[in-house]
C-alpha angles and dihedrals in degrees: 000000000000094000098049093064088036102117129232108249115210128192115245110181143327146221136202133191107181133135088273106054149357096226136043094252091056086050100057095040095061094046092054096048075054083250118169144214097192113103137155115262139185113207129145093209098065098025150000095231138025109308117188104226151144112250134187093218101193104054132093143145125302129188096272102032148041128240086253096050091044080061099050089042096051092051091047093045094053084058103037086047081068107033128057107211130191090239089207085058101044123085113208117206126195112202117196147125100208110012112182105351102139080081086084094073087063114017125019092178103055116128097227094062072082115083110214090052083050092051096054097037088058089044087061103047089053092038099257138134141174099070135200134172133217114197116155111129115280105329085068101104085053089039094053096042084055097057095046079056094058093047092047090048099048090051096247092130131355089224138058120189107183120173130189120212151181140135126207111246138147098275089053092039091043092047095055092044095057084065097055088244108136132110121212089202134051100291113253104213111215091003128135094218082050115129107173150315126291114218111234131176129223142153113219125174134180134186118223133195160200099177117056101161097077090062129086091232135061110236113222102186122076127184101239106182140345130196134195135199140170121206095184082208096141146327097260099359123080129220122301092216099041082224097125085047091048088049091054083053100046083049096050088045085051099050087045095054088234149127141237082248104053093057111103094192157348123236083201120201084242110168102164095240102133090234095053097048099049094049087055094049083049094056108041080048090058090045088051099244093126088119090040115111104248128186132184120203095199085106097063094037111016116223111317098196114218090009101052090086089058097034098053096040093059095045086054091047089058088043085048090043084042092046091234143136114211115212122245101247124223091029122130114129128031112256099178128089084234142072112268128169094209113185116246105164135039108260121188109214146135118283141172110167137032135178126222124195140186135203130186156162106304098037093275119155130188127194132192141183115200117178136199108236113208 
């Protein structure tokens, strides 16, 4: 009887803020033409020697906001500039891992290194209310699409703002270090010759809804199914089987009334670290996409941290909308113990259905269907 309230949740726009681009569509367009935002910088303030990332060069801190909450304003205002929304029936999500943590370097007191006061000082500066915040490792931009989906299903608000955030800064750059993470080249995602992740930053919203109607525009996207799952493997290391990601997946085709076979394409986690990669081949394997076409973005982006699930998801849904299957750049040779059919060229044709799936610290995965509606 639940499911059958349960309402059907549309996309409406989206935004993006990334070192290639200042809209979604310039976005898109850069990663197409295998553009990418990762470059080697020299800079004292993230790090004491050359890091490979991906940068926003022209933002810094104002008066009233940070440099991480001028990201996340300017890819909710570019939204909210076209839309008119009913503030009391509209859930805004912040999505991040570290929010405004460069704060610490001068003022470990302040009251936004704390999320949830981040997430409702941004609300207020883009007219918005009702605030939530979404803050587990690197599935949180899909988790916390999810649960704006369950909100939006179950009639507890028409709307649904989630942006994902994260800026690049010392304590991010210093963590990862410290693992020996780090690529000094632009990351290749499920390659053999593959020997790290890049960080990247990025601000990426998206507008959901129940109610399209009210809108100028069809939608024609609609969030179909999610699924979420926990290994417990280890604190910064995944599963050894792939078994937890590939139930994420099995719930979120469940939830989605679909098959293995009706699936066009994955928008994978794909970092490039060698542990990563091998536990989602694993587990697409498992799930039986080892003839799928997969792609990872981590090689345009790096990795953006609390933002990559939103970010990622909106740049498939405008290669869904485009027909068109975005290689998977840096990849050249296969680096997994399983079969994978990584993208490596830009193909036109017909498509219907992707998958998108997370992966992060904890052992914590995230799945999602999202589907094109003639």
């Amino acid at each position: 009887m639940e499911s059958a309230l349960k309402k059907d949740v549309w996309v409406v726009d989206d935004s993006i803020i990334s070192p290639l681009g200042s809209t979604s569509e310039e976005n898109f367009n850069n990663v197409v033409k295998s553009v990418s935002g990762i470059r080697k910088i020299k800079d004292d303030s993230l790090a004491s020697t050359e890091v490979h990332v991906g940068r926003i060069d022209d933002l810094s801190n104002s008066i009233e906001l940070t440099r991480f909450e001028q990201m996340c304003v300017a890819a909710i205002d570019k939204i909210t500039e076209r839309h008119s929304l009913r503030v009391g029936k509209t859930l805004f999500i912040l999505s991040t891992t570290k929010g405004n943590i460069d704060l610490l370097k001068s003022d470990s007191n302040h009251s936004r290194l704390h999320l949830h006061s981040t997430a409702k000082h941004i609300a207020q500066h883009s007219g918005l209310e009702n605030t939530l915040v979404v803050s587990n490792a690197c599935i949180s931009g899909v988790m916390a699409i999810a649960i704006a989906k369950r909100y939006l299903e179950r009639g507890q608000f028409d709307h649904a703002m989630v942006v994902g955030a994260d800026e690049l800064t010392n304590f991010v750059v210093s963590g990862f270090q410290s693992l020996g993470a780090l690529s000094n080249e632009i990351c290749r995602p499920f390659d053999r010759d593959r020997n790290g992740i890049n960080l990247g930053e990025a601000a990426a919203a998206i507008l959901l809804t129940t109610k399209p109607e009210q809108f100028s525009q069809k939608p024609s996207i609609k969030i179909l199914g999610s699924g979420l799952s926990n290994d417990a493997n280890h604190i910064s290391g995944p599963s050894r089987t792939g078994e937890e990601l590939a139930l994420a997946i099995a719930q979120a085709l469940h939830e989605s009334s679909l098959t293995q076979d009706q699936i066009d394409f994955i928008s994978a986690h794909g970092t490039a670290t060698l542990y990563n990669d091998e536990m989602e081949a694993k587990a697409f394997n498992l799930s039986g996409f080892s003839r799928t076409p997969l792609h990872s973005l981590k090689g345009y982006y790096g990795h953006t941290l609390g933002a990559a699930g939103v970010l990622e998801l909106i740049i498939s849904i405008h290669g869904l909308k485009n027909n068109t299957l975005i290689p998977s750049l840096g990849y050249t040779h296969p680096g997994v113990s399983q079969e994978l059919n990584v993208i490596t060229q830009s193909v036109i044709k017909p498509m219907t259905t992707f998958l998108k799936t997370a992966s992060g610290f904890g052992g914590c995965n995230a799945a999602m269907v999202v589907q094109k509606q003639n």
